[in-house]
C-alpha positions as CSV (number, residue, x, y, z in Angstrom):
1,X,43.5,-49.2,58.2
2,X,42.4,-52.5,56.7
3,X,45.2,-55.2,56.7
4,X,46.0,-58.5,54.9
5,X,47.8,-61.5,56.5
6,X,49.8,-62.9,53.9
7,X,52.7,-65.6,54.7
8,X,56.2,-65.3,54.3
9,X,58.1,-64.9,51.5
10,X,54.9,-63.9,49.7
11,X,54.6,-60.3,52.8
12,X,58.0,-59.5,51.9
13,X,57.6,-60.0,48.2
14,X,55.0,-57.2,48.3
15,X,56.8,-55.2,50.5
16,X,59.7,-55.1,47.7
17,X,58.0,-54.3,44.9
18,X,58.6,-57.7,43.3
19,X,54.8,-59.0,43.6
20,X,51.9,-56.4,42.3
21,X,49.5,-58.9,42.6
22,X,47.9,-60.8,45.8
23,X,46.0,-63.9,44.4
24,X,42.8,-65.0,46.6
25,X,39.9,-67.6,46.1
26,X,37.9,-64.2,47.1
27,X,37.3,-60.5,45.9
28,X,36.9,-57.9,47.7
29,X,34.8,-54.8,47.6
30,X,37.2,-52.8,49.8
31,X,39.4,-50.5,48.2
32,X,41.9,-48.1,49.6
33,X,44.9,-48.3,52.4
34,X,46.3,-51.8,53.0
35,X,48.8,-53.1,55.9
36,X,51.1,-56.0,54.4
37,X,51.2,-57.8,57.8
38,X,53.8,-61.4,57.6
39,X,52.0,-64.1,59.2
40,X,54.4,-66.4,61.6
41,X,54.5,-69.1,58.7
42,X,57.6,-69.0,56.6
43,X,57.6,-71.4,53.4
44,X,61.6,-72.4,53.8
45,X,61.2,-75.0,51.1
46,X,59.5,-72.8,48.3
47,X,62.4,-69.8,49.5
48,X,64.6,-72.3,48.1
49,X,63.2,-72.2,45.0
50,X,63.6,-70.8,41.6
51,X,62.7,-67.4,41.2
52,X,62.1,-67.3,44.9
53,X,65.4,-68.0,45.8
54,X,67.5,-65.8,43.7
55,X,64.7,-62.6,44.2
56,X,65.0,-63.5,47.9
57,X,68.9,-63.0,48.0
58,X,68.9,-59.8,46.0
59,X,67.9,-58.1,48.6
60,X,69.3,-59.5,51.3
61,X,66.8,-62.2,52.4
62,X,66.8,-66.1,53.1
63,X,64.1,-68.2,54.7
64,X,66.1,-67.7,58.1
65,X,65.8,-63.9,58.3
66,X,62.4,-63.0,56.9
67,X,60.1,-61.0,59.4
68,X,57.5,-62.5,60.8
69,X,54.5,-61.2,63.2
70,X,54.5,-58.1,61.8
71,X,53.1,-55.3,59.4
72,X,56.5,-54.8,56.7
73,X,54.7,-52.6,54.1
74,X,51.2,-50.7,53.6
75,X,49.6,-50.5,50.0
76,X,46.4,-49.7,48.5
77,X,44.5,-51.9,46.9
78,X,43.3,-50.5,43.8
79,X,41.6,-53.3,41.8
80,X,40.8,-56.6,42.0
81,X,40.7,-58.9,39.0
82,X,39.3,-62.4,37.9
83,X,41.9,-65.2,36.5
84,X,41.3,-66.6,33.7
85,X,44.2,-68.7,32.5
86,X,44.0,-68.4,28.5
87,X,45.4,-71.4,25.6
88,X,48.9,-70.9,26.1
89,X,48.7,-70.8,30.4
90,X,49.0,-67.3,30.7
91,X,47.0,-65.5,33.3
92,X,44.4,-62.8,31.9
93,X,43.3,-60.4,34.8
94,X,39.3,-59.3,33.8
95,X,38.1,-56.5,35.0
96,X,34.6,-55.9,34.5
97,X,34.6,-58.7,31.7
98,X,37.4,-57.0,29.8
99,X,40.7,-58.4,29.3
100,X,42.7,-55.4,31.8
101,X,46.5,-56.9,32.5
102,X,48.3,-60.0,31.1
103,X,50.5,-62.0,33.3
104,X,52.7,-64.4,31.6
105,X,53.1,-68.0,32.8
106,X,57.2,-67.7,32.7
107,X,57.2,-64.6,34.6
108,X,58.2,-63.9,38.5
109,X,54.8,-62.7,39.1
110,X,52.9,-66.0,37.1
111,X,55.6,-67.8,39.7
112,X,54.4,-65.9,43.1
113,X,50.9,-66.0,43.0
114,X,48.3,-68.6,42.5
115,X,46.9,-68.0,39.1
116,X,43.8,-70.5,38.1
117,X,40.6,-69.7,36.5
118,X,38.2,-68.6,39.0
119,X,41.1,-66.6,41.2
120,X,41.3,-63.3,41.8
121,X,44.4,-61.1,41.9
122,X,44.1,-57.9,43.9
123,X,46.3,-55.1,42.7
124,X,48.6,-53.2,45.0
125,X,50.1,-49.8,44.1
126,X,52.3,-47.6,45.8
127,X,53.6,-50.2,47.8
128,X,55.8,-48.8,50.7
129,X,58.4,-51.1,52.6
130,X,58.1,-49.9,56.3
131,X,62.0,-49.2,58.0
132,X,60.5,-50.4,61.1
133,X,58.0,-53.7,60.4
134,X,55.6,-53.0,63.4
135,X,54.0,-56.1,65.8
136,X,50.9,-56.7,65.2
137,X,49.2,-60.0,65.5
138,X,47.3,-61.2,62.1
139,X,43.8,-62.9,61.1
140,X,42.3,-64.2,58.5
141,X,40.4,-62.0,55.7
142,X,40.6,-58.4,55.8
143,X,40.9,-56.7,59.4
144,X,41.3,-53.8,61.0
145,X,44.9,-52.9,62.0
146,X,45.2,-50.4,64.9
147,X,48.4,-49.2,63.4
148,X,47.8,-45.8,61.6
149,X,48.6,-44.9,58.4
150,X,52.3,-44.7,58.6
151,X,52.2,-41.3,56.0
């Protein structure tokens, strides 16, 4: 199964349903299974942080007890979109150079990605949070986790 790295809170974020979208300077041809794996860096400052903060605590997390060095969730990667950041500072994901999902500037999911013309957000579905986050040491871009598919 292919598998992100993603730092902390962002992994857990995903894992919980609260973040459908993965923002990257790069797209991706891949589509299918992915393994949320949490890199060993946790953000504590931006956990501190409005919505992060607040999101964070509703279910249970803080910057001191967020997993790290391991796969939390698997995914799949249905889509990938380009940013384009329209007059008012919303985001606009284009698919195939038409307008496909709006993401507004004010909301949680504006707040935990990195929206800027040029981006590209990468859309996860069926996101499932794994009871047992599973060690597994990360890399950069897409790799292959040895894991399974967890169904």
């Amino acid at each position: 199964m292919k598998a992100l790295t993603i730092h902390q809170p962002w992994a857990t974020l995903i894992a919980l349903g609260e973040k459908r979208f993965e923002t990257r300077s790069w797209a991706t041809k891949y589509r299918g299974p992915l393994a949320i794996h949490a890199g060993k860096k946790v953000d504590k400052e931006i956990c501190r942080q409005e919505p992060f903060k607040t999101i964070l605590e509703k279910h249970g997390y803080t910057a001191d007890n967020l997993s790290t060095g391991v796969v939390v969730a698997v995914a799949n990667l249905s889509e990938w979109y380009e940013v384009h950041i329209d007059h008012t500072g919303d985001a606009v994901l284009i698919s195939g150079n038409v307008p496909a999902v709006w993401v507004g500037k004010d909301s949680n999911e504006f707040n935990f990605g990195w929206y800027d013309d040029g981006r590209f957000a990468w859309g996860l579905t069926n996101v499932r949070i794994l009871p047992f986050p599973t060690l597994a040491r990360g890399q950069q871009g897409l790799w292959n986790w040895d894991g399974g598919t967890t169904e």
